[in-house]
Backbone as JSON, one array per atom type, in Angstrom:
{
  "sequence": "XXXXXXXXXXXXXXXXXXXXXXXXXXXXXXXXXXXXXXXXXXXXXXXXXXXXXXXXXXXXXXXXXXXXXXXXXXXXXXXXXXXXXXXXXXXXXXXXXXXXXXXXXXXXXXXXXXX",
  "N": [[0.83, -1.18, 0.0], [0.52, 2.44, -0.57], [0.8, 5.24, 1.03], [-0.13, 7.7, 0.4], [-1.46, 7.22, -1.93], [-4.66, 7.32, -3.48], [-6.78, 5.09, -4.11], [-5.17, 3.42, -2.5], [-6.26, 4.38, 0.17], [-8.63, 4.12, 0.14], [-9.55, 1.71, 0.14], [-8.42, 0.52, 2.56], [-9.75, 1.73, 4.12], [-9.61, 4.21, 5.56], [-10.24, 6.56, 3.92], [-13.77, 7.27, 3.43], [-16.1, 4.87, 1.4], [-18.42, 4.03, -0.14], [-18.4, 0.23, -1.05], [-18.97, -1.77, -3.8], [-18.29, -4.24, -3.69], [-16.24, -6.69, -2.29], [-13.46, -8.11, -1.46], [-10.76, -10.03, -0.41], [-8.69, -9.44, -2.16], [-9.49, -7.62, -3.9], [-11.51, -4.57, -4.78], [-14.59, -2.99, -5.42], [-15.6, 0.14, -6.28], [-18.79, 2.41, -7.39], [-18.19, 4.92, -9.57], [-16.8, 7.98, -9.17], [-17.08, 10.48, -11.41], [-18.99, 9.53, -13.48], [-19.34, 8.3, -16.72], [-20.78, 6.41, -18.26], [-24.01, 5.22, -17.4], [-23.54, 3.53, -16.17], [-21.24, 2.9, -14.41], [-17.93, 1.4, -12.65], [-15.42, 0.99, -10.83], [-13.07, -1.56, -10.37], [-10.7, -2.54, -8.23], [-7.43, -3.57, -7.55], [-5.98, -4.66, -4.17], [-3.82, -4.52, -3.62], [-0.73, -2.28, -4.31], [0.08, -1.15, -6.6], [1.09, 0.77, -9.36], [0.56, 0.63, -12.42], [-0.86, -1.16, -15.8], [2.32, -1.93, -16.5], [3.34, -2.84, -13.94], [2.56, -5.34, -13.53], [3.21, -9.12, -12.96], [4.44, -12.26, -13.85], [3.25, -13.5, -11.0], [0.92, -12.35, -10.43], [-1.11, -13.25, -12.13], [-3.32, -15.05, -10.83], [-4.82, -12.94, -10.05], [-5.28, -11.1, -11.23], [-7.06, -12.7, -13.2], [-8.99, -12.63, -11.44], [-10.33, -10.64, -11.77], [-11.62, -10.36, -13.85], [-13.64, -12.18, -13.03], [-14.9, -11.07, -11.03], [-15.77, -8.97, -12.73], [-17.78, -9.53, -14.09], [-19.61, -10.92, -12.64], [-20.83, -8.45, -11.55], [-21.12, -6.92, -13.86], [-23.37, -8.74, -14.4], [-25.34, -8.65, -12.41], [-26.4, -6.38, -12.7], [-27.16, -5.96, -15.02], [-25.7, -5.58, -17.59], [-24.68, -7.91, -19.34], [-26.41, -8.66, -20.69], [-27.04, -6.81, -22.43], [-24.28, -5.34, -22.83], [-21.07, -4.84, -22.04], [-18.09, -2.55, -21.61], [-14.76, -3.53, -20.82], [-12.05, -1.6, -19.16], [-9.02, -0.64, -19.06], [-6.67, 2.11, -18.12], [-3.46, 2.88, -19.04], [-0.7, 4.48, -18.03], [-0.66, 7.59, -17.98], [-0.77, 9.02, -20.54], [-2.85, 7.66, -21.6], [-4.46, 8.24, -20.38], [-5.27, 7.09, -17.66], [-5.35, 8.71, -14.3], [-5.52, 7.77, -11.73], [-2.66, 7.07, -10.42], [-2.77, 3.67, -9.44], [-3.27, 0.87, -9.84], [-6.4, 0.24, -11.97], [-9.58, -0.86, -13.15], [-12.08, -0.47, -15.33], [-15.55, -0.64, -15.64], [-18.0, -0.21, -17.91], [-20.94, 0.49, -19.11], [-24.49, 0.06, -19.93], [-25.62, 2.02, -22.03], [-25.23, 2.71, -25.84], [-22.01, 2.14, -26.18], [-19.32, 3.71, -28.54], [-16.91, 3.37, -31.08], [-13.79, 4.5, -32.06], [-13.0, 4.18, -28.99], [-11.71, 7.28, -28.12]],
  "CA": [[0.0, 0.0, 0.0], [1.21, 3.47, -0.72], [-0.14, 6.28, 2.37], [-0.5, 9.05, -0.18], [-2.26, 6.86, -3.05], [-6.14, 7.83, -2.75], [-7.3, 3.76, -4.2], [-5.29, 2.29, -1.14], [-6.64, 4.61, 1.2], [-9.68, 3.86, -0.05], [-8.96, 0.29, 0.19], [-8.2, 0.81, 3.94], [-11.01, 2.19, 4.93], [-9.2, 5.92, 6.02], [-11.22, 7.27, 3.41], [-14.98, 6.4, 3.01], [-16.42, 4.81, 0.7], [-19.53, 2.32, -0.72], [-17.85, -0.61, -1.5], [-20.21, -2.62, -4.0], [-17.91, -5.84, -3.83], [-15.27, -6.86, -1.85], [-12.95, -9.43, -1.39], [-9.11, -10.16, 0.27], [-7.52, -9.15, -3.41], [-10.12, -6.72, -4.59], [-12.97, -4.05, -3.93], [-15.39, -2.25, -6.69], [-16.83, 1.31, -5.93], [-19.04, 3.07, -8.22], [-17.09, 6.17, -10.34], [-17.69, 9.69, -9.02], [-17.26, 10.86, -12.53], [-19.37, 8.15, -14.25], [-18.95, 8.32, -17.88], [-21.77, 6.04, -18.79], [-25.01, 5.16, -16.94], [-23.08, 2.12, -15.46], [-19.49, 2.9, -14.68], [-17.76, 1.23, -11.87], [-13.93, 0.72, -10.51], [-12.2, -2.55, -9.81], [-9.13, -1.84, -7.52], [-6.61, -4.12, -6.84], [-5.94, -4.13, -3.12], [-2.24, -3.94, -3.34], [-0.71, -1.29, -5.06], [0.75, -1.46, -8.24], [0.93, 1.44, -10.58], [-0.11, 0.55, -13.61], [-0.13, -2.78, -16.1], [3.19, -2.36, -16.74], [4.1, -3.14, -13.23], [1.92, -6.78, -13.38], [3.62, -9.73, -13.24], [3.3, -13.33, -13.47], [2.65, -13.76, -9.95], [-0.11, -11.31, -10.57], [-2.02, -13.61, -13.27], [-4.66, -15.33, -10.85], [-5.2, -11.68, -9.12], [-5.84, -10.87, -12.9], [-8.32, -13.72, -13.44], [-10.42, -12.64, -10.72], [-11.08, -8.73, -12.24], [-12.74, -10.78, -14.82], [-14.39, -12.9, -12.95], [-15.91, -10.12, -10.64], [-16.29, -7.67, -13.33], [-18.9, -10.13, -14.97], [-20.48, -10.69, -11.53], [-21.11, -7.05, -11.3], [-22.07, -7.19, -15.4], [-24.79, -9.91, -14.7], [-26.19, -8.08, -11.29], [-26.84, -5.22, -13.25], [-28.4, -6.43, -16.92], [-25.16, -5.88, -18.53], [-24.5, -9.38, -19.32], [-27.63, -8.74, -21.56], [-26.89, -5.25, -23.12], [-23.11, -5.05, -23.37], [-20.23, -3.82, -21.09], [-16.84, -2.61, -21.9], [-13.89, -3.29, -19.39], [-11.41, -1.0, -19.63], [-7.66, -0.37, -18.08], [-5.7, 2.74, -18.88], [-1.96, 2.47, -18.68], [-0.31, 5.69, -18.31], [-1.12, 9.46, -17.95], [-1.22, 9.6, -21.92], [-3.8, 6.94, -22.01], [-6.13, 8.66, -19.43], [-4.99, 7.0, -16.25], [-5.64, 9.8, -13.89], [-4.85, 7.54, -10.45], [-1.61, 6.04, -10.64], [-3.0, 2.71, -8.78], [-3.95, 0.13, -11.47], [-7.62, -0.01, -11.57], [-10.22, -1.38, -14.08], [-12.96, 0.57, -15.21], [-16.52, -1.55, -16.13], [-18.46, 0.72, -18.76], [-22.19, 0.17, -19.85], [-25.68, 1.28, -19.91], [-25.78, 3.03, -23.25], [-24.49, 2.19, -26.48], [-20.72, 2.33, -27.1], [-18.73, 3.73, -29.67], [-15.47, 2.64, -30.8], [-12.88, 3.78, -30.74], [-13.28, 5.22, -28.02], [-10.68, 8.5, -27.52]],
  "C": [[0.87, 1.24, 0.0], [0.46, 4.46, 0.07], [-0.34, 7.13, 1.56], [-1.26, 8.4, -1.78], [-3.81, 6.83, -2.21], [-7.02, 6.3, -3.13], [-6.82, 3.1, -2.55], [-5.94, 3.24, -0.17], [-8.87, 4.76, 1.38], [-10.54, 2.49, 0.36], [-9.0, -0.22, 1.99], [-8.96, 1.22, 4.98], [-10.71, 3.79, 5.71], [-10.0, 6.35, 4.77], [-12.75, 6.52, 3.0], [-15.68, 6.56, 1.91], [-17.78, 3.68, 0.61], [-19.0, 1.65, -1.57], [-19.21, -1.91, -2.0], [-19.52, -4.07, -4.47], [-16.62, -5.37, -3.54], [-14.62, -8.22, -0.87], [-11.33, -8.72, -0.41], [-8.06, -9.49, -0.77], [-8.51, -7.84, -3.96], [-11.18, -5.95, -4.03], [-13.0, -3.35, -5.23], [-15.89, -1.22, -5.93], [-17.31, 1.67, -7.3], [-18.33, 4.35, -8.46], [-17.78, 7.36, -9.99], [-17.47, 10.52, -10.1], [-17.74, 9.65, -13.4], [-19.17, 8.69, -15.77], [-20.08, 7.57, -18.79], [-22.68, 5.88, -17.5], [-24.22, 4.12, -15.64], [-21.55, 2.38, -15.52], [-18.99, 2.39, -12.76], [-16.36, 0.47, -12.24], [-13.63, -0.48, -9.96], [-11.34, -2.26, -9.54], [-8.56, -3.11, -6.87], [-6.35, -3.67, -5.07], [-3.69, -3.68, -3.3], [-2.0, -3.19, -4.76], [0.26, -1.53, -5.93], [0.35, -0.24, -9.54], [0.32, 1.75, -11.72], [-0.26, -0.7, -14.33], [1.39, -2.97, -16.05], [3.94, -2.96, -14.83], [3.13, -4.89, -12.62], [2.97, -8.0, -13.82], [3.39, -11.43, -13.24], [2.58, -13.77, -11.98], [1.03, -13.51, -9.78], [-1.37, -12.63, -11.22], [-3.4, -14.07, -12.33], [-5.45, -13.89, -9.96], [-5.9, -11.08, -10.45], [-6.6, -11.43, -13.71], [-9.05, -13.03, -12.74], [-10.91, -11.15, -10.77], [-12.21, -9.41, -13.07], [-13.67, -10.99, -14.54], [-15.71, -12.2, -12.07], [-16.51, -8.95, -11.7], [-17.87, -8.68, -14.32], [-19.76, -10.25, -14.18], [-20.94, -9.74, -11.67], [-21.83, -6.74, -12.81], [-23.66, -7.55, -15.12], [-25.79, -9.3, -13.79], [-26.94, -6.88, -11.94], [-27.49, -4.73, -14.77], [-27.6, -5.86, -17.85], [-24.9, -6.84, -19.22], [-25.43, -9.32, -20.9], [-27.47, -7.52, -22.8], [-25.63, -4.9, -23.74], [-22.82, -4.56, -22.37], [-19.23, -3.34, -22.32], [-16.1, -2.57, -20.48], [-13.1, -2.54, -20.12], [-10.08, -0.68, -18.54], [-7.14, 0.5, -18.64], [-4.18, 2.17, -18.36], [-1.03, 3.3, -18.67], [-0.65, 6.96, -18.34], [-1.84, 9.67, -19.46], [-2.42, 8.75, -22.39], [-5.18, 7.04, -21.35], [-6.02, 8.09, -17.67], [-4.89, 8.18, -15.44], [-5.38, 9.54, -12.14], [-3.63, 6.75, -10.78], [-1.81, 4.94, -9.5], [-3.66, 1.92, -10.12], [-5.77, -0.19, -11.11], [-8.24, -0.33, -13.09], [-11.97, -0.71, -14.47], [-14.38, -0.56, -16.1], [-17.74, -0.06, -16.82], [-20.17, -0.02, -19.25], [-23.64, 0.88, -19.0], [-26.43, 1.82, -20.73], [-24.6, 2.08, -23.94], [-23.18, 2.93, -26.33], [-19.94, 2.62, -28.13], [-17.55, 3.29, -29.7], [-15.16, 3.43, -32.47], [-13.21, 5.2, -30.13], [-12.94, 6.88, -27.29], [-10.97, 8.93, -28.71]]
}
C-alpha cells in the first residue's frame, strides 16, 4: 500500500467509501465521474501502478477482475446489453490515479474507438 495513493486509502477504509464488492484481493466502488449510466472501478488491493508493473505472480489476481467484473455485469443487466472493461496504462492513455484499476463501462451504447 502506498499512504498518499487515494485507491489504497480507499482500500483501507481511512477514506470512506460504498464498497459494492469486496474481497481479500479486490474491492469495486461506483465512479464519481461516471462516464456512462453504469461505470464502476475494480481496484486491486495492493498497489501497483499501472499494467506495466503486473507480473506473473499477478495472473490469478488478474483472473479474478474478470471474474468479478462479470459478476457485477450480470447483477446489473449488462450481461444482456453489453459492457466494456477497460484499463488505462499511463497518464497519456487517461490514467488519472496512478493505482492500477479497471474501469466496467455500460448502460448506453458504445462507440469505438473510443478517444
Amino acid at each position: 500500500m502506498s499512504s498518499d495513493c487515494l485507491f489504497c486509502k480507499i482500500g483501507d477504509g481511512s477514506i470512506p467509501s460504498e464498497k459494492i464488492y469486496e474481497s481479500d484481493t479486490l474491492f469495486a466502488i461506483n465512479d464519481i465521474n461516471p462516464q456512462a449510466p453504469t461505470h464502476i472501478l475494480i481496484i486491486p488491493r495492493v498497489h501497483q501502478t499501472s499494467l506495466l508493473d503486473v507480473e506473473k505472480s499477478d495472473h490469478e489476481m488478474m483472473g479474478s477482475v474478470i471474474t468479478v467484473a462479470n459478476q457485477l455485469a450480470k447483477e446489473r443487466g449488462l450481461d444482456k446489453t453489453g459492457y466494456r472493461l477497460v484499463v488505462n496504462c499511463g497518464e497519456g492513455a487517461g490514467q488519472s490515479v496512478l493505482h492500477i484499476h479497471y474501469h466496467i463501462l455500460g448502460g448506453r451504447p458504445l462507440k469505438w474507438p473510443p478517444g
